[in-house]
N, C-alpha and C positions, 0 to 999 in steps of 0.2 A: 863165635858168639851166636846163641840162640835164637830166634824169631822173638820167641817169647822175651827175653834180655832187651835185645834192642827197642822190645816196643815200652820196657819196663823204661830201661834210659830215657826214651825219644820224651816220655809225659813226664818222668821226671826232671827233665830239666826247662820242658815247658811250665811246671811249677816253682820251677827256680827263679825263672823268668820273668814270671808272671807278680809271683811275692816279692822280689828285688825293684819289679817296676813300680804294683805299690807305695812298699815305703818309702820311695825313691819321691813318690807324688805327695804322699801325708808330710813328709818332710817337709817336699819346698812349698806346701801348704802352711804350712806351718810359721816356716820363715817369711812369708808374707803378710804375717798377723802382729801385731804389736798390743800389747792387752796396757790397758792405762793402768800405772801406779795407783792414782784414788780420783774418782769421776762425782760431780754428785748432779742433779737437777738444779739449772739455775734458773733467774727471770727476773728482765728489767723492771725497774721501777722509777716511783718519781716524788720525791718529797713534797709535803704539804707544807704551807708555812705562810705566815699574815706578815702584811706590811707594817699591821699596827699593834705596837702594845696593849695590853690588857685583860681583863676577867674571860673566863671561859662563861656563859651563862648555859649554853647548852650543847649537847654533844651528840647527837641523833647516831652513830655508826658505834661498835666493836671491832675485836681484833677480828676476822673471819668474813668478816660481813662483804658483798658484792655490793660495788657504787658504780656506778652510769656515769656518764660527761653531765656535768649540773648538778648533782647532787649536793645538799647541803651537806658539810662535816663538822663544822664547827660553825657556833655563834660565840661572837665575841665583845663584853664592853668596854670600849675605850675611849678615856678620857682624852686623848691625846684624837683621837678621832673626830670625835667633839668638838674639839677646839677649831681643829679643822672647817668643820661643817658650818661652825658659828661666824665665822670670819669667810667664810665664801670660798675655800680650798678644800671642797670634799672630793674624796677621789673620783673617777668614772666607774663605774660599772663594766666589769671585764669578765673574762669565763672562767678568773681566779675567786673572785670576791666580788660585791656586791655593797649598802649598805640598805637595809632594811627600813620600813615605815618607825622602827621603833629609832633608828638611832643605832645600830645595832651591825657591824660588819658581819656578813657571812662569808665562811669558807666555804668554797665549792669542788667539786672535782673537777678536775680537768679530763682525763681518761678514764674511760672505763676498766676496771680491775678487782682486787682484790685486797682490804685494807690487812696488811702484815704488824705494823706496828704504831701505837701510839704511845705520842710522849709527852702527848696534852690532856687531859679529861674535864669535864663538869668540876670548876670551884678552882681552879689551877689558873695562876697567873703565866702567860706569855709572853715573851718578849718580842720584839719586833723582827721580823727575818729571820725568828727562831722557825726549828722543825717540829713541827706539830702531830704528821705521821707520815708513815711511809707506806703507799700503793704500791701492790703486785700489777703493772700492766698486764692485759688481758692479751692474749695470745702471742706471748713473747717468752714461753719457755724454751730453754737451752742446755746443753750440757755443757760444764765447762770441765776438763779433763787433764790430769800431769799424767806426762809420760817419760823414762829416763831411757834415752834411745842411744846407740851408737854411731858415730859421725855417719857410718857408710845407711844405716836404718832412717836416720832425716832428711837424707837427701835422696831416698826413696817414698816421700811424702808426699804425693803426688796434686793436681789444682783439683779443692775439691775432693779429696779422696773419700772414697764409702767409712762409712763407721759402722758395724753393728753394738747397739745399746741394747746390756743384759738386763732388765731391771732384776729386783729382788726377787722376783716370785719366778725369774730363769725365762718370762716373757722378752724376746728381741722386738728394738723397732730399730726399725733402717734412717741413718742418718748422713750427714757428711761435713767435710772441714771446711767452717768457715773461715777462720781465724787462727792462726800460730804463731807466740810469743815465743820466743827462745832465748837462754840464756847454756852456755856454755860451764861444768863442774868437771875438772878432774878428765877430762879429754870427754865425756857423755855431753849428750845435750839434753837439757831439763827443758820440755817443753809444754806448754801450756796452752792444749789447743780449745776452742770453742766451736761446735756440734748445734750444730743447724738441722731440725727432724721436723718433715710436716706432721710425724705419728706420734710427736710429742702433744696432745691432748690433755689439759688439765683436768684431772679424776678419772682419768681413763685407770684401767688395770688395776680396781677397787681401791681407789685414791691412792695408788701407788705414785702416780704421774703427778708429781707435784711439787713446788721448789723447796731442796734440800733432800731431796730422797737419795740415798747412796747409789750407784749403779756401774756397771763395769763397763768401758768402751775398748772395744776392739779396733783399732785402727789397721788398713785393709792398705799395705806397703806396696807400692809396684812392683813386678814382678815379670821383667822382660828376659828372662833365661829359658832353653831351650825346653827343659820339661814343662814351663808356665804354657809355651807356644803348642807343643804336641798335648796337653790335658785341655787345653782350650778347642785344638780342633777337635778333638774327640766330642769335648758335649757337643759344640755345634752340632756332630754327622747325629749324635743320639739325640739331639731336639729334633732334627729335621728328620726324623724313622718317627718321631712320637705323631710330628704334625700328620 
């Protein structure tokens, strides 16, 4: 064999090598990703609702609208309030409700947020302990995520694992597992985990960030096998040449 040959062999099979160890790495990259069946943005909330039957007389908020702790939502008149009031059993004044110089219960907010739904308006009768609306709590977006994983990919779920969240527009924010319901189908586990993101920002990402927005979670599986352990020293040796 030639000079020339051998050196033709000695690179090609350092390319063999080299490409084999590759996909060898996108692989079990690969296999350490779990992408969720369907993700969307969630966020708690807190019902609104009077103690006392009666008329709506006024209703200062819409669906959209941002309310503060104290805010008025609702004025309400009731007769059964009255009666109350007349016989010396008016409620107390709490940072639910109130009763007004008129006579007049106010609803108030409790938390600052976002009003999502109402099921009360101006001219509309209430009933007592009925729900009146429902607030978006103010900085309590989440993602709540299904995933159909295989026994041996659940029990690779690690405390807290990373999540990358795709929104729609293919922007990522980094997130992680708060929470994992599971239920068992068919030998898979159907899990339903909830994602914990401080980059979750409501109106961030031109009102993308917002509850109900579709989005994909990549859930980030442990991954303690040998190629995991030699592509991990590697970046360390290449951060530590960057620094």
């Amino acid at each position: 064999m030639t000079w020339g040959n051998r050196i033709r062999l000695f690179f090609g099979l350092i390319i063999v090598v080299v490409g084999a160890a590759f996909a060898t790495y996108h692989l079990n990259e690969s296999e350490a990703l779990a992408a969720s069946s369907s993700a969307q943005i969630a966020a708690k909330t807190y019902d609104v609702g009077s103690p006392y039957a009666g008329l709506v007389v006024d209703q200062p908020i819409e669906i959209g609208d941002t309310v503060e702790t104290g805010d008025p939502l609702f004025v309400i008149d009731s007769a059964a309030l009255q009666h109350d009031i007349a016989i010396g059993l008016g409620p107390a004044s709490s940072a639910a409700s109130e009763v007004d110089a008129d006579g007049h219960l106010v609803i108030r907010a409790t938390g600052p947020g976002v009003v999502r739904q109402l099921t009360a308006t101006r001219g509309s009768f209430v009933q007592a302990s009925g729900q009146l609306a429902v607030v978006e709590k103010a900085e309590t977006l989440y993602v709540l995520a299904d995933y159909v994983l295989s026994p041996k990919e659940y029990a690779r779920i690690g405390d807290q694992a990373a999540v990358t969240i795709v929104l729609p527009n293919q922007q990522q924010l980094s997130g992680h597992v708060e929470r994992v319901d599971v239920t068992t189908v068919a030998n898979q586990a159907q899990a339903t985990i909830t994602i914990a993101s401080d980059e979750l920002v409501a109106g961030d990402a031109n009102g993308l960030v917002t509850a109900g927005t579709p989005v994909t979670a990549e859930l980030h599986l442990t991954n303690d096998g040998v190629v995991t352990t030699v592509a991990d020293s590697v970046k360390r040796y290449l951060s530590g040449i960057r620094l």
